[in-house]
C-alpha angles and dihedrals in degrees: 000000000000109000087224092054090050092052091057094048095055094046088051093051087044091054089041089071101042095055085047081050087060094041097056100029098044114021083035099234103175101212121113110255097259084046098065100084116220091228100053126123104248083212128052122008089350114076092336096233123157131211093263083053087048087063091045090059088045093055088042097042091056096041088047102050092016105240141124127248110197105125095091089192083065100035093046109063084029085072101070105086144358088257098058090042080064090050104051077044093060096042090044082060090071091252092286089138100035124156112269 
């Protein structure tokens, strides 16, 4: 496999669980890690997360990689699933770990 690939991967898995961390230690969902699905809706039956838990992962998501999140066209379709929440990580990180 391409080494650069790889590296991605890696860095995609690492920021996974970190955004499941957040998830279970400060919006309290209480799933195991490797329970929380990528895929799933963050609202409704997915997660079952509510608007007044959508500014509490802002405010988590910027304490925990340390970035602003102030441009709503990008935040808000980044809050569907835990999935997109990765990727708005990974863009937030300036590209740096970009898929080859």
């Amino acid at each position: 496999m391409n080494p650069g690939l790889m590296a991605y991967l890696e860095n995609r898995a690492q920021q996974l669980a970190r955004v499941r961390r957040v998830l279970i230690e400060d919006l309290h969902v209480q799933r195991e890690p490797e329970e929380i699905d990528p895929d799933a809706p963050l609202f409704g039956t997915g997660l079952g997360l509510d608007s007044v838990d959508a500014v509490e992962l802002v405010v988590s998501l910027e304490t925990e990689f340390e970035f602003r999140l102030d441009d709503d066209a990008l935040v808000r379709p980044s809050m569907r699933t835990v999935n997109s929440l990765v990727d708005l990580v990974l863009r937030k990180q300036g590209g740096r770990h970009a898929a080859p």
